[in-house]
TORKE-817356 format. One record per atom (N, C-alpha, C): residue number from 1; residue in one letter; x, y, z. Coordinates in Angstrom, 2 decimals, always signed. Example, Ala and Ser with C-alpha at 12.3 -4.5 7.8 and 13.67 -1.06 7.14 Angstrom:
1, a, +13.19, -5.69, +7.80
1, a, +12.30, -4.50, +7.80
1, a, +13.20, -3.30, +7.80
2, s, +12.85, -2.25, +7.08
2, s, +13.67, -1.06, +7.14
2, s, +12.90, +0.03, +7.87
END
This chain:
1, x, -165.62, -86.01, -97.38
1, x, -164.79, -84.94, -96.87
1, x, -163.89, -84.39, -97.97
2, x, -163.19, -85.07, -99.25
2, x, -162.14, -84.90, -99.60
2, x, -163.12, -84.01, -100.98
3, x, -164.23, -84.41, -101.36
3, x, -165.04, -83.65, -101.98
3, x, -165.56, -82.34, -101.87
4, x, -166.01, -82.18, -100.29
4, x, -166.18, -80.83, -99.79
4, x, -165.22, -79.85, -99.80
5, x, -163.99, -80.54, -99.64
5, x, -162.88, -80.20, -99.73
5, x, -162.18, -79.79, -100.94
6, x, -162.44, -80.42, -102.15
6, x, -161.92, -79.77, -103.76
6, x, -163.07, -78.66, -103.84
7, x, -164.18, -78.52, -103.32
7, x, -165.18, -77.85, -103.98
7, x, -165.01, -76.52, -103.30
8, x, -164.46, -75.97, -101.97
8, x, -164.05, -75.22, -101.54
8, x, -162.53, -74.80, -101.85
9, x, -161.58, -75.78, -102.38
9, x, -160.55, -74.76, -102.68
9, x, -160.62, -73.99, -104.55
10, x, -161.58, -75.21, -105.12
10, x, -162.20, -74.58, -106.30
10, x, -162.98, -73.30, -106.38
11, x, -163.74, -73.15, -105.52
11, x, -164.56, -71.94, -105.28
11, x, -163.38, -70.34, -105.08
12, x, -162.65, -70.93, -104.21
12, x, -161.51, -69.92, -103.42
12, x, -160.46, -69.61, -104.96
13, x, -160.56, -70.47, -106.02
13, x, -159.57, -70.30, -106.69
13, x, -160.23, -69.43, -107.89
14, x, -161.39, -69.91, -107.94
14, x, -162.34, -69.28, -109.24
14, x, -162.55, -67.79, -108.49
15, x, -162.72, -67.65, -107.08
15, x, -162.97, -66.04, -106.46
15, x, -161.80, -65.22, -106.90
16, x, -160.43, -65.78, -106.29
16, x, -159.30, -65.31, -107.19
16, x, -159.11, -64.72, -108.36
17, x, -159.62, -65.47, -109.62
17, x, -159.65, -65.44, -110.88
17, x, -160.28, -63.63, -111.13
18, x, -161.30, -64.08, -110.34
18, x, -162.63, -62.82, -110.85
18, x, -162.11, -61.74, -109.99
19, x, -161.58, -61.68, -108.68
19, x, -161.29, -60.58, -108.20
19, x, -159.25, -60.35, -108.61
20, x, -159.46, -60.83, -109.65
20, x, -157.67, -60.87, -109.84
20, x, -156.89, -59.12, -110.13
21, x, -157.95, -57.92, -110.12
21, x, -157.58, -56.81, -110.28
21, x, -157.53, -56.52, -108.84
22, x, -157.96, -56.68, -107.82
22, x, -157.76, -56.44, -106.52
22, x, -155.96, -56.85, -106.02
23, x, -155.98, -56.29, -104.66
23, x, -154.71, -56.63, -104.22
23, x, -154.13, -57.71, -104.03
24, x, -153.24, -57.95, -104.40
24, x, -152.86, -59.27, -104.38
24, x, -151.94, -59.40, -102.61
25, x, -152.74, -60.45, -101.51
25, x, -151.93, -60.02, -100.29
25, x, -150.96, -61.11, -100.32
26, x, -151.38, -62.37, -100.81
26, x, -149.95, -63.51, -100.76
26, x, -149.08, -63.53, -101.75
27, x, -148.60, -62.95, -101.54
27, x, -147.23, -63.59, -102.44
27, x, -146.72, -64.44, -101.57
28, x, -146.40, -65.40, -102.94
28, x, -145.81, -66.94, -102.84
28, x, -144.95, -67.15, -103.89
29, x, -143.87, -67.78, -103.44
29, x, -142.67, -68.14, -104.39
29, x, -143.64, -69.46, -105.06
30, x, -142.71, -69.13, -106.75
30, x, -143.52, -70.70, -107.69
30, x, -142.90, -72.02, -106.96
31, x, -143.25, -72.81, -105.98
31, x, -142.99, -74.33, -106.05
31, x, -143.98, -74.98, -106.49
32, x, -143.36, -76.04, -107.67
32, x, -143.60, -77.12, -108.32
32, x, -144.49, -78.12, -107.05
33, x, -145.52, -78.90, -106.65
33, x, -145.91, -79.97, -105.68
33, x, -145.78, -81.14, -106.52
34, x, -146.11, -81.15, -107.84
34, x, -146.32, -82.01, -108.66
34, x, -144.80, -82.31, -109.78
35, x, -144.44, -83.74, -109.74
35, x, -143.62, -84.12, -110.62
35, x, -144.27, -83.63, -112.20
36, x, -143.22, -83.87, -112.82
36, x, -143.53, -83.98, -114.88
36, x, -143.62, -85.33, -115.07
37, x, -142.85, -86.01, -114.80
37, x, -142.11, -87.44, -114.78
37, x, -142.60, -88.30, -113.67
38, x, -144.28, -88.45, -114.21
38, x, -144.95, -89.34, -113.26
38, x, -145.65, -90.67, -113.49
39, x, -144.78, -91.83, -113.57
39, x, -145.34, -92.79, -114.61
39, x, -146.78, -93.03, -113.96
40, x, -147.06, -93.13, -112.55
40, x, -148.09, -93.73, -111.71
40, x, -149.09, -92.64, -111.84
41, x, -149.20, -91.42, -111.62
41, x, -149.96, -90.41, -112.32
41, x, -150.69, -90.68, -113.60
42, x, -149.31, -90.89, -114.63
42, x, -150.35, -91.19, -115.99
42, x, -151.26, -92.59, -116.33
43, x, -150.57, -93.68, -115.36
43, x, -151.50, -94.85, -115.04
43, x, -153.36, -94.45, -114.68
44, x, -153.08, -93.55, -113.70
44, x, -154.04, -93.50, -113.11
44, x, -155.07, -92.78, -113.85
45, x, -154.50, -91.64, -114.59
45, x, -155.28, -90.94, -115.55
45, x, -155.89, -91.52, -117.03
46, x, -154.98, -92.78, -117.23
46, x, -155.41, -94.11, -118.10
46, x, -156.68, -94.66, -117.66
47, x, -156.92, -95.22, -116.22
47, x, -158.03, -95.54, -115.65
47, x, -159.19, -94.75, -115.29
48, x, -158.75, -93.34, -115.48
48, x, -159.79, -92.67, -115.38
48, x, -160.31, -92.62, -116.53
49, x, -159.84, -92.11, -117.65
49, x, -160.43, -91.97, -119.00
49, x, -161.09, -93.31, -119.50
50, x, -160.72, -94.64, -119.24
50, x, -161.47, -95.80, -119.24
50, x, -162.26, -96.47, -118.52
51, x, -162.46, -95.39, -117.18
51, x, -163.54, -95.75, -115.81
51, x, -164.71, -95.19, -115.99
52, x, -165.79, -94.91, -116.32
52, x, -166.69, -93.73, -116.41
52, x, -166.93, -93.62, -115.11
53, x, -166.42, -94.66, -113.80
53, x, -166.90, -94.13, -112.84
53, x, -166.45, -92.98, -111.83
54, x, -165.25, -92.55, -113.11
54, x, -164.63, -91.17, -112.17
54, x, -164.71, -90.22, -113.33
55, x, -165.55, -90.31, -114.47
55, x, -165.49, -89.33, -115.39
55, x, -166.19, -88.57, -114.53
56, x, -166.93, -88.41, -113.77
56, x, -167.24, -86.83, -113.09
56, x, -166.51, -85.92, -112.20
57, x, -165.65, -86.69, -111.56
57, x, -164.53, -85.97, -110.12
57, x, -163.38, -86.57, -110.31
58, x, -162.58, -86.38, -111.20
58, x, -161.32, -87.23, -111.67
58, x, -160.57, -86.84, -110.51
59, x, -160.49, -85.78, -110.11
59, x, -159.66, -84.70, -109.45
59, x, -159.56, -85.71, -107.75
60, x, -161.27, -86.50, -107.32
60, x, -160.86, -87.21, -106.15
60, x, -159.69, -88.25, -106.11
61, x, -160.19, -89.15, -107.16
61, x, -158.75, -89.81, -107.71
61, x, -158.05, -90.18, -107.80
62, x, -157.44, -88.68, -108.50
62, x, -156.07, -88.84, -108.52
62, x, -155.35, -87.34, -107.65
63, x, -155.58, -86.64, -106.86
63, x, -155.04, -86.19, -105.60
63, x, -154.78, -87.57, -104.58
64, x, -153.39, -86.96, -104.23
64, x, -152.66, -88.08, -103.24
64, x, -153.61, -86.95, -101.63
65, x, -154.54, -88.02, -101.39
65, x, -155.01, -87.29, -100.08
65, x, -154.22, -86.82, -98.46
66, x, -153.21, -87.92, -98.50
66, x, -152.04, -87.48, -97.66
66, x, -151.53, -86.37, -97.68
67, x, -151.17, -86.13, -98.61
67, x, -150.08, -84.63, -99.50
67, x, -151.29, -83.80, -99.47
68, x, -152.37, -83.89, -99.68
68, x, -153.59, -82.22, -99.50
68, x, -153.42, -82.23, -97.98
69, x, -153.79, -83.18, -97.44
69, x, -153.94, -82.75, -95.65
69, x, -152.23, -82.09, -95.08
70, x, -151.42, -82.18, -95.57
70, x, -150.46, -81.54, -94.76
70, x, -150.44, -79.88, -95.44
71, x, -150.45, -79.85, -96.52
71, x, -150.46, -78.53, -96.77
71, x, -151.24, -77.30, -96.60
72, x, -150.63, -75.85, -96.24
72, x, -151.31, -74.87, -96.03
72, x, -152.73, -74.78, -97.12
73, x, -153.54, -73.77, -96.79
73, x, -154.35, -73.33, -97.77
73, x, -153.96, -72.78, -98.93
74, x, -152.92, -72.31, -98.84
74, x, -152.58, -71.77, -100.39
74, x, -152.04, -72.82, -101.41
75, x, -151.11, -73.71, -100.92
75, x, -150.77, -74.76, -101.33
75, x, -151.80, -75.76, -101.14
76, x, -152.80, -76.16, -100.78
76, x, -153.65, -77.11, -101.40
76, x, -154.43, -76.54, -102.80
77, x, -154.72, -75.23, -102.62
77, x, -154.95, -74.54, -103.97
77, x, -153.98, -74.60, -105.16
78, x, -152.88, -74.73, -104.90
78, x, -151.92, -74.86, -106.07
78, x, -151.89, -76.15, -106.65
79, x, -151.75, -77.49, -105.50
79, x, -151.63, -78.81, -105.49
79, x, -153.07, -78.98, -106.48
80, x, -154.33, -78.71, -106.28
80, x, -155.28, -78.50, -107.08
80, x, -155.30, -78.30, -108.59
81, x, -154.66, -76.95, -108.51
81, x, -154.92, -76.52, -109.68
81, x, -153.63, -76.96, -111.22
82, x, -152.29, -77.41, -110.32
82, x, -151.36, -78.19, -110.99
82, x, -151.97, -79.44, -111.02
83, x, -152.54, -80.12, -110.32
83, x, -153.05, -81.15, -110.70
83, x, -154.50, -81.37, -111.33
84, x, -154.96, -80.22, -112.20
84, x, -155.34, -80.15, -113.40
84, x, -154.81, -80.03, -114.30
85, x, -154.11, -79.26, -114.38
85, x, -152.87, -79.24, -115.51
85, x, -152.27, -80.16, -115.82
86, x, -151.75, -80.69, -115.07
86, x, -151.38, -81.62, -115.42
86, x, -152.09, -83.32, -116.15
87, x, -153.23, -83.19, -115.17
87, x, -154.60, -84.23, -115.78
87, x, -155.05, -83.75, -117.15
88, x, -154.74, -82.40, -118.01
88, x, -155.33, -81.95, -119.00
88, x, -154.29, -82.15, -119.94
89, x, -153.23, -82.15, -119.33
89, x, -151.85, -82.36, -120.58
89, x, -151.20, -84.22, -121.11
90, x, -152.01, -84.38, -119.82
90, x, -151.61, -86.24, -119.98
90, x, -153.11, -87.01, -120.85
91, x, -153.85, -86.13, -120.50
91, x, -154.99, -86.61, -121.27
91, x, -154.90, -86.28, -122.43
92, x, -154.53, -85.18, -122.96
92, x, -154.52, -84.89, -124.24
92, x, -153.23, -85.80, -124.91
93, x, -151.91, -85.51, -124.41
93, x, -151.11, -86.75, -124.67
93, x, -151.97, -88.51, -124.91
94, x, -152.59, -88.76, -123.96
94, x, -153.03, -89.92, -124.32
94, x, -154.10, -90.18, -125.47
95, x, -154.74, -88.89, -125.47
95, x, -155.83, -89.01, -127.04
95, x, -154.55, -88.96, -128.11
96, x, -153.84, -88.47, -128.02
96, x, -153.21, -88.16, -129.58
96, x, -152.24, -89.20, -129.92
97, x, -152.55, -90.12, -128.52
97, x, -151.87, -91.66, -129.12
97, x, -152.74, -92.52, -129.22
98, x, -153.86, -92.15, -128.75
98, x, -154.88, -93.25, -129.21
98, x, -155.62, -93.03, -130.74
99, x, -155.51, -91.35, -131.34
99, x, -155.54, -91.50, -132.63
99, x, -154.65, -91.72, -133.52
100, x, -153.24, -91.99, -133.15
100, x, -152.18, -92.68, -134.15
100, x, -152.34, -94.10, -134.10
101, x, -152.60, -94.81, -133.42
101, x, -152.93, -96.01, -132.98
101, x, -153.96, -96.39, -133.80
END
């Protein structure tokens, strides 16, 4: 379920992207869903990069599945897509300490 589920708000977000000259009908104020200051986050993204068994859907994971089911559709799209961003900035943080190391 929680698969069918990233793959449809991925789809909805990439349609976005491509029709981004069209009207825009939601406006939404920027809220943050996601901390900066997440030690258990970057744990988890530790285990992913050393699991190969989530190198394909990191994204199942590490989404807190509680926190997607209460939120609207627009906000599970955001919760999504910050929580790539954020998986892309802790990962790269963690390579550039594993090559000083």
């Amino acid at each position: 379920m929680k698969s069918d589920l990233l793959k449809a708000l991925a789809l909805k977000a990439k349609n976005r992207l491509i029709n981004r000259n069209a009207k825009e009908t939601n406006k939404t104020s920027s809220v943050k869903i996601i901390t900066d200051n997440d030690e258990e986050f970057y744990q988890k993204v530790k285990s992913v990069l050393a699991n190969d068994d989530y190198s394909l859907s990191p994204m199942k994971f590490l989404m807190d599945e509680n926190k997607l089911l209460k939120l609207d559709s627009a906000g599970k799209e955001r919760y999504l897509l910050e929580t790539i961003d954020k998986y892309n900035r802790i990962k790269a943080k963690i390579e550039k300490e594993d090559k000083i190391c």
